[in-house]
PyMOL CGO cylinders between C-alpha atoms (Angstrom):
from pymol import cmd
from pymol.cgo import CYLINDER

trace = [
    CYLINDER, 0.00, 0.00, 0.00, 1.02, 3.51, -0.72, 0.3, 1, 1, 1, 1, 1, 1,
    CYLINDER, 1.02, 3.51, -0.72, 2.12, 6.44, 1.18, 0.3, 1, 1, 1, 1, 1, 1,
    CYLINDER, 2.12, 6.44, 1.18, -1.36, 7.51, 3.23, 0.3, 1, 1, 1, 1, 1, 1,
    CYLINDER, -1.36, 7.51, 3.23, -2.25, 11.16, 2.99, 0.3, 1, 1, 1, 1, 1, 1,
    CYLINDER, -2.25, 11.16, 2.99, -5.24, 12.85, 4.96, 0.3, 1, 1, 1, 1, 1, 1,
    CYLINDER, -5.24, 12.85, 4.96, -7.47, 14.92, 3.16, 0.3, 1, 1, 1, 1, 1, 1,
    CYLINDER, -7.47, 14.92, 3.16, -10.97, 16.84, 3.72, 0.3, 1, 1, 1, 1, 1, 1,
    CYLINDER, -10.97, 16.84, 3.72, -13.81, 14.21, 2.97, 0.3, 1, 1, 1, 1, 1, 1,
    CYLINDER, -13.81, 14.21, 2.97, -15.12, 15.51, -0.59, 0.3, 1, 1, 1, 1, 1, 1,
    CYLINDER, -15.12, 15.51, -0.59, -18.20, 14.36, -0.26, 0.3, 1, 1, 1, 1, 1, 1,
    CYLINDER, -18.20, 14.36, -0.26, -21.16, 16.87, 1.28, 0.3, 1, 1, 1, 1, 1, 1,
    CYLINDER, -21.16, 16.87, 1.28, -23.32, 16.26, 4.41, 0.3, 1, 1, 1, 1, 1, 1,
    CYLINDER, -23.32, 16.26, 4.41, -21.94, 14.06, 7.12, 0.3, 1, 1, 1, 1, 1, 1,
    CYLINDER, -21.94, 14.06, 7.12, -19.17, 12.08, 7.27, 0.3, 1, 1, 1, 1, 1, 1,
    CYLINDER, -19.17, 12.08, 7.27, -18.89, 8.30, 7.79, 0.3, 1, 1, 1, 1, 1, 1,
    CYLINDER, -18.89, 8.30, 7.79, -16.95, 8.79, 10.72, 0.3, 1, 1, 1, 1, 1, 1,
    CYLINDER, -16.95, 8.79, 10.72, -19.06, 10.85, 11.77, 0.3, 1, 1, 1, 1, 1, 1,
    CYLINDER, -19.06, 10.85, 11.77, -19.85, 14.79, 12.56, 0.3, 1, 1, 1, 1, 1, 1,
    CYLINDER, -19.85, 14.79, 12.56, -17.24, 17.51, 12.40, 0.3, 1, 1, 1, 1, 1, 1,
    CYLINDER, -17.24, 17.51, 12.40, -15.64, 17.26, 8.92, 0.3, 1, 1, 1, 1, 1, 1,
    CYLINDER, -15.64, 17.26, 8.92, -13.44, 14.62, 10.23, 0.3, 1, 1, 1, 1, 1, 1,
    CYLINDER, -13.44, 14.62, 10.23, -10.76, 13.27, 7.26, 0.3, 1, 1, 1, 1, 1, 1,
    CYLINDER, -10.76, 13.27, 7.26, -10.83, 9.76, 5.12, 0.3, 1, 1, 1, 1, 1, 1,
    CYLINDER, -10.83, 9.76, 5.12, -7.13, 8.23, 4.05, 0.3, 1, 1, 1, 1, 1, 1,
    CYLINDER, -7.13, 8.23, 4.05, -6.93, 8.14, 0.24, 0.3, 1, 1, 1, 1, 1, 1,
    CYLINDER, -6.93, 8.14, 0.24, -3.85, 6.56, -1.00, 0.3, 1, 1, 1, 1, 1, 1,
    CYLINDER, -3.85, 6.56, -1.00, -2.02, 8.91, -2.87, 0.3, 1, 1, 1, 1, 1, 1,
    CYLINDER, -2.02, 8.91, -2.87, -0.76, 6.72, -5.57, 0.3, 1, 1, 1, 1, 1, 1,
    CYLINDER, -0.76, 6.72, -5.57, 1.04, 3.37, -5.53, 0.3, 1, 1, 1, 1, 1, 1,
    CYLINDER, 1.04, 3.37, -5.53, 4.46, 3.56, -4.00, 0.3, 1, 1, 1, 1, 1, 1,
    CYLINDER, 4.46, 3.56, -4.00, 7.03, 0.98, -2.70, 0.3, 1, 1, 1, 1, 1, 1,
    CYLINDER, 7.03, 0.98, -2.70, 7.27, 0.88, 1.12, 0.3, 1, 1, 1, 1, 1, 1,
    CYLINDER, 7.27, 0.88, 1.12, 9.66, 3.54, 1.93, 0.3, 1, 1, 1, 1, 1, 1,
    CYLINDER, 9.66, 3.54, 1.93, 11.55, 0.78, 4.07, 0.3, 1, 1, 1, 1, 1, 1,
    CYLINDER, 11.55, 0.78, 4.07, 11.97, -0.79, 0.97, 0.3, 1, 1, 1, 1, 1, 1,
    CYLINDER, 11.97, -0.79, 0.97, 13.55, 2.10, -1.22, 0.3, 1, 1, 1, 1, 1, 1,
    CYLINDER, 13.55, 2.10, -1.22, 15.64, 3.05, 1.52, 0.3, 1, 1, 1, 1, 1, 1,
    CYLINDER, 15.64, 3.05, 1.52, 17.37, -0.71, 2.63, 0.3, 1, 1, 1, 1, 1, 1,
    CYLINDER, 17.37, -0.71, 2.63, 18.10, -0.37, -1.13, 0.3, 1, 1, 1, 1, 1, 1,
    CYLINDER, 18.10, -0.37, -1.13, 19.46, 2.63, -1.09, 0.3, 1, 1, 1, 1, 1, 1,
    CYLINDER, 19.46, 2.63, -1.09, 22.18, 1.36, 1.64, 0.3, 1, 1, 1, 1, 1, 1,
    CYLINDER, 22.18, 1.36, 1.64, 22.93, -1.39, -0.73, 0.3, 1, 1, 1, 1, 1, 1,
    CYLINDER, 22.93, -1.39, -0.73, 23.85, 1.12, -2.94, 0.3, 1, 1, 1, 1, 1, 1,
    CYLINDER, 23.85, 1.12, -2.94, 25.91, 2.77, -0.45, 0.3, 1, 1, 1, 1, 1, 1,
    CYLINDER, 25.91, 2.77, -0.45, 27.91, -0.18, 0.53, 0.3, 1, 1, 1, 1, 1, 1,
    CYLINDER, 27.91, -0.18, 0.53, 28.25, -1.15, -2.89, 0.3, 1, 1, 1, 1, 1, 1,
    CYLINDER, 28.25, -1.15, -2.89, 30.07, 1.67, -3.93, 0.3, 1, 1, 1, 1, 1, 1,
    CYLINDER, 30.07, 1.67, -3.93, 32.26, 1.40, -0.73, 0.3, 1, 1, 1, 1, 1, 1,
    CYLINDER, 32.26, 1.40, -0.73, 33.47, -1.85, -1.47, 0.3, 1, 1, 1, 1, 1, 1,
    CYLINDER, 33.47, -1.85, -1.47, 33.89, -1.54, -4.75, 0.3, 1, 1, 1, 1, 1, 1,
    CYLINDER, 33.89, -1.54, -4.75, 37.45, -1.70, -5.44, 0.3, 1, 1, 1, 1, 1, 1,
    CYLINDER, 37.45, -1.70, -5.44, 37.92, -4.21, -3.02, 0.3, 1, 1, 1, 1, 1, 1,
    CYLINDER, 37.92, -4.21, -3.02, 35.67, -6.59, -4.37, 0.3, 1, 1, 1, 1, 1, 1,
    CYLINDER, 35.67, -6.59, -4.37, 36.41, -6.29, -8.21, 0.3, 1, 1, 1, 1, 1, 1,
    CYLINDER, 36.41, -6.29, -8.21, 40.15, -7.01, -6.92, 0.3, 1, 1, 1, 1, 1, 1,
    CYLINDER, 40.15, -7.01, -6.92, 39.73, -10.09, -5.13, 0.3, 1, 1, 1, 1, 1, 1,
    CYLINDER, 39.73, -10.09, -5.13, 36.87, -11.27, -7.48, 0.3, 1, 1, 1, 1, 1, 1,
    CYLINDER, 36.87, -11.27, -7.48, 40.04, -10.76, -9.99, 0.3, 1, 1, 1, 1, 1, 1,
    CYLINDER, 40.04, -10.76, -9.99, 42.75, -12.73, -8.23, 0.3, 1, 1, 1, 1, 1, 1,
    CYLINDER, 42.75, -12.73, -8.23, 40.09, -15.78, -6.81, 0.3, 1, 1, 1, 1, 1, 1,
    CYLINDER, 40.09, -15.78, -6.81, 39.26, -16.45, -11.00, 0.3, 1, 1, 1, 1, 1, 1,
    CYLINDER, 39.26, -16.45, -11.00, 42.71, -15.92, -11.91, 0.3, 1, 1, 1, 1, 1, 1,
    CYLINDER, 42.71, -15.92, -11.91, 43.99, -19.57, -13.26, 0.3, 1, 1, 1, 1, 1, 1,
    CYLINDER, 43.99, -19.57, -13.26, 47.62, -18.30, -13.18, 0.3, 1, 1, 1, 1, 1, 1,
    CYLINDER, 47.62, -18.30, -13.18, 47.86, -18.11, -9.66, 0.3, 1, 1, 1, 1, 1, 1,
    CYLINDER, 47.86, -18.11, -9.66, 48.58, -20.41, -6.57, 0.3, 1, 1, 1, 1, 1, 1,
    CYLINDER, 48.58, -20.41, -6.57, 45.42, -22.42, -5.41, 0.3, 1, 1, 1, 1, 1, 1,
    CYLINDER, 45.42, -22.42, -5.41, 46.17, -21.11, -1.81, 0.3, 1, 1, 1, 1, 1, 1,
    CYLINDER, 46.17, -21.11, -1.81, 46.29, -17.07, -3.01, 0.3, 1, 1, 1, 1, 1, 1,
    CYLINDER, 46.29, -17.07, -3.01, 43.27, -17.70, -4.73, 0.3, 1, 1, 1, 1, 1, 1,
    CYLINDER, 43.27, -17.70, -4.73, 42.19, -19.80, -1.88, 0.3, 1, 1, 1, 1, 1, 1,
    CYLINDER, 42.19, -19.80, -1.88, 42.33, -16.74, 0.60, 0.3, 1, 1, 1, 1, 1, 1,
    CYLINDER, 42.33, -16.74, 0.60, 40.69, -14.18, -1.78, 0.3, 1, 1, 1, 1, 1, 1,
    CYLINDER, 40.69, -14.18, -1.78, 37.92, -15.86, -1.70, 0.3, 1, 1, 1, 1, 1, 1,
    CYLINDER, 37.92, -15.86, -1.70, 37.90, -15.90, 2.14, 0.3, 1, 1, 1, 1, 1, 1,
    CYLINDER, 37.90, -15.90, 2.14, 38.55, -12.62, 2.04, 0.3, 1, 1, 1, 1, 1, 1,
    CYLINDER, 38.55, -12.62, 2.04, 35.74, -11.75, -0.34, 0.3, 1, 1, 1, 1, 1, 1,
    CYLINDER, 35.74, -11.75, -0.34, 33.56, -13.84, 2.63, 0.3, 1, 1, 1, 1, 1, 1,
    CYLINDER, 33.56, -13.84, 2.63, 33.91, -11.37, 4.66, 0.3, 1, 1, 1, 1, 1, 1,
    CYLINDER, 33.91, -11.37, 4.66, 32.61, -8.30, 2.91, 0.3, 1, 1, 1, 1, 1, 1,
    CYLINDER, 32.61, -8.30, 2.91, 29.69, -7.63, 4.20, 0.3, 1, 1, 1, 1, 1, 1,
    CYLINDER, 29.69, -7.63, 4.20, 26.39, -9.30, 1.94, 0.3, 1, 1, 1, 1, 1, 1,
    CYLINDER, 26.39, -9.30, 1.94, 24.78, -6.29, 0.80, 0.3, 1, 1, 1, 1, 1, 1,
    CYLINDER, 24.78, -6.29, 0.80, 28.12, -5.15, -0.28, 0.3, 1, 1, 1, 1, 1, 1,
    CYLINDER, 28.12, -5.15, -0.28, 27.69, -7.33, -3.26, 0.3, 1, 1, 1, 1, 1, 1,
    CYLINDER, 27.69, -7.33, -3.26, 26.53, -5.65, -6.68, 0.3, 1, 1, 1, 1, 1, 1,
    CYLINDER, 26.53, -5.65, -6.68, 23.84, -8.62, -7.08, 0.3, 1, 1, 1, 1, 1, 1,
    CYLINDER, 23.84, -8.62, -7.08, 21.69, -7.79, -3.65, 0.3, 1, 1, 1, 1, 1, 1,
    CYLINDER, 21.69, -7.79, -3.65, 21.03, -3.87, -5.56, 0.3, 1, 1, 1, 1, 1, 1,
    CYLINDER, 21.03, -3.87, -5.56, 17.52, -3.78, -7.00, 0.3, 1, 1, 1, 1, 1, 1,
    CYLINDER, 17.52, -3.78, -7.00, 16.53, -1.63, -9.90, 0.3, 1, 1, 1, 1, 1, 1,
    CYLINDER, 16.53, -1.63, -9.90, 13.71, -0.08, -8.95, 0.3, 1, 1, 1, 1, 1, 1,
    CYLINDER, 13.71, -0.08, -8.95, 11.38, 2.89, -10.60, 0.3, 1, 1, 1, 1, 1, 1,
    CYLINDER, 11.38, 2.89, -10.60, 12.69, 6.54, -9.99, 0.3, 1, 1, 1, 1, 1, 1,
    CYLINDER, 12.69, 6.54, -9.99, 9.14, 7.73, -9.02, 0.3, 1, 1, 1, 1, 1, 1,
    CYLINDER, 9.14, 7.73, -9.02, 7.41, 4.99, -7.34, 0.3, 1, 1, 1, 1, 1, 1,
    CYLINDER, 7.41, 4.99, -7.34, 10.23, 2.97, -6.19, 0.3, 1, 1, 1, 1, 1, 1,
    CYLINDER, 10.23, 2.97, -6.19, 8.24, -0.01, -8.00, 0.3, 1, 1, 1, 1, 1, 1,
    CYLINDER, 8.24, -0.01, -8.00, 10.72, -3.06, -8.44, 0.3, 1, 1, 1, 1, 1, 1,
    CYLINDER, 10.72, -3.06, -8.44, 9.54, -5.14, -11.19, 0.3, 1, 1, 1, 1, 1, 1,
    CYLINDER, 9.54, -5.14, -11.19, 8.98, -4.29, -14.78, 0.3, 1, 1, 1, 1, 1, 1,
    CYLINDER, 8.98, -4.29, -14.78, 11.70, -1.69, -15.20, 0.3, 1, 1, 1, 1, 1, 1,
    CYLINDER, 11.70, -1.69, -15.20, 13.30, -0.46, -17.97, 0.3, 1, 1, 1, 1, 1, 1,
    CYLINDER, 13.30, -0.46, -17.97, 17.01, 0.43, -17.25, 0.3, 1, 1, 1, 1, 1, 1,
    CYLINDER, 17.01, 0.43, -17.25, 16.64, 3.22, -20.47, 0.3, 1, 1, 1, 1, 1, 1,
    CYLINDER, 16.64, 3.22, -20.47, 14.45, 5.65, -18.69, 0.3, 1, 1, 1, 1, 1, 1,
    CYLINDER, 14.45, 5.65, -18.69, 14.97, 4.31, -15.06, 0.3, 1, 1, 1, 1, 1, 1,
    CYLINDER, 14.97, 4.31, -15.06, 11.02, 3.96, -14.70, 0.3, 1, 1, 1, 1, 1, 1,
    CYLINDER, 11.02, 3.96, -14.70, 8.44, 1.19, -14.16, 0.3, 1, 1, 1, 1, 1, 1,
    CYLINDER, 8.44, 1.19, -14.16, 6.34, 0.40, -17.04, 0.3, 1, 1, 1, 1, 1, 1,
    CYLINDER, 6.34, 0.40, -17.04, 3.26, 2.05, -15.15, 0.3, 1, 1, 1, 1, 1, 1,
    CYLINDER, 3.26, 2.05, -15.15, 4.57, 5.09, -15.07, 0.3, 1, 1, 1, 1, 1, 1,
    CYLINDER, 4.57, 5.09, -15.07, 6.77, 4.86, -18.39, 0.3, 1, 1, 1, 1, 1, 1,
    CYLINDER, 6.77, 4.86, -18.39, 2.36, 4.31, -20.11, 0.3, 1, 1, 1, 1, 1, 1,
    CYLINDER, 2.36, 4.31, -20.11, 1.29, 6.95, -17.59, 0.3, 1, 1, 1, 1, 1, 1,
    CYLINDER, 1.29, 6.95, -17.59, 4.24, 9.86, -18.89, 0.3, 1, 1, 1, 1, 1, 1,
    CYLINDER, 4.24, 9.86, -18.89, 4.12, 8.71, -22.46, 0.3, 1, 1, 1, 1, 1, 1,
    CYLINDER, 4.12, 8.71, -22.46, 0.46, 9.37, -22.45, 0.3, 1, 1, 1, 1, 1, 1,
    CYLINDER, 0.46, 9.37, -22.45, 0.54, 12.58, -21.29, 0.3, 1, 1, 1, 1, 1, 1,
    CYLINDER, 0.54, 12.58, -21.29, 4.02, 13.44, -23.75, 0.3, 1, 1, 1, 1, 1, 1,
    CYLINDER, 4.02, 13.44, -23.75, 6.28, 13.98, -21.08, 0.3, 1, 1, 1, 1, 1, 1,
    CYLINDER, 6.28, 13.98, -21.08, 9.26, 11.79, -22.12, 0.3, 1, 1, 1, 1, 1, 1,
    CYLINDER, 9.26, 11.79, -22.12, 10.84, 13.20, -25.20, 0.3, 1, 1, 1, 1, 1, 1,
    CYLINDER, 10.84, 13.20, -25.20, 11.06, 10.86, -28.02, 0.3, 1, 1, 1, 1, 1, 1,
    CYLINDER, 11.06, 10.86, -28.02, 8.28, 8.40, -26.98, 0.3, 1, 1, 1, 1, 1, 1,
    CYLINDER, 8.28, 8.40, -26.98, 5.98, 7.83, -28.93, 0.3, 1, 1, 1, 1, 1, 1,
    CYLINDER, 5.98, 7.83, -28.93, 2.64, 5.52, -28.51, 0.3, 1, 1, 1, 1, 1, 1,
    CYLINDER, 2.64, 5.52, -28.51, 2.48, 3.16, -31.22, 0.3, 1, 1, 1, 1, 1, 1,
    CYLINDER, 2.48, 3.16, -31.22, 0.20, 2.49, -33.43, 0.3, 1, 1, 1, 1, 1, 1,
    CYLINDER, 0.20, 2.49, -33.43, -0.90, 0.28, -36.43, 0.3, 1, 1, 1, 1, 1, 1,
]
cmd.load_cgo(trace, "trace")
């Protein structure tokens, strides 16, 4: 469910909670939980921190020309970096909704919102097809 925002009930006479103008929750529109798009966004972090050290020892534990033992101990030592230091655990998720499936890496949106912005001619050089 989406981010909840409280707004005057829109409808006149009185409420269904009762007397007093009280508000309804309408969900704004459909966004990831923030929890979500934040623990991603420390993957990200930690990614990019461990970068270097993990494209090194990634090199020298697939590197045939070395000693089994070097190789041995990169590996060990690529153990230890912490899990969500690793490239894999990053999701690609929408820029505006935070939506993790059905993106496309061009625009950095979901497909929802890639229909939703094409429709309306916002992204330049889209164009919705027809035949």
């Amino acid at each position: 469910m989406g981010p909840v925002v409280e707004r005057a009930n829109p409808t006149p006479g009185p409420s269904p909670e009762g007397e007093g103008g009280k508000t309804r929750k309408e969900s704004l529109s459909p966004m990831a939980k923030l929890s979500s798009i934040n623990k991603n966004e420390r993957r990200k972090k930690l990614v990019k921190k461990y970068a270097g050290k993990y494209a090194r020892l990634k090199a020298i534990a697939e590197d045939e020309s070395r000693d089994d033992t070097e190789r041995l101990i990169a590996r060990l030592k690529l153990a230890e970096i912490p899990r969500n230091g690793n490239p894999t655990r990053v999701r690609n998720r929408c820029g505006l909704t935070g939506r993790p499936r059905a993106n496309y890496r061009k625009f950095g949106l979901s497909r929802i919102m890639i229909r939703e912005l094409g429709n309306k001619g916002l992204i330049p050089g889209l164009t919705k097809s027809s035949w």
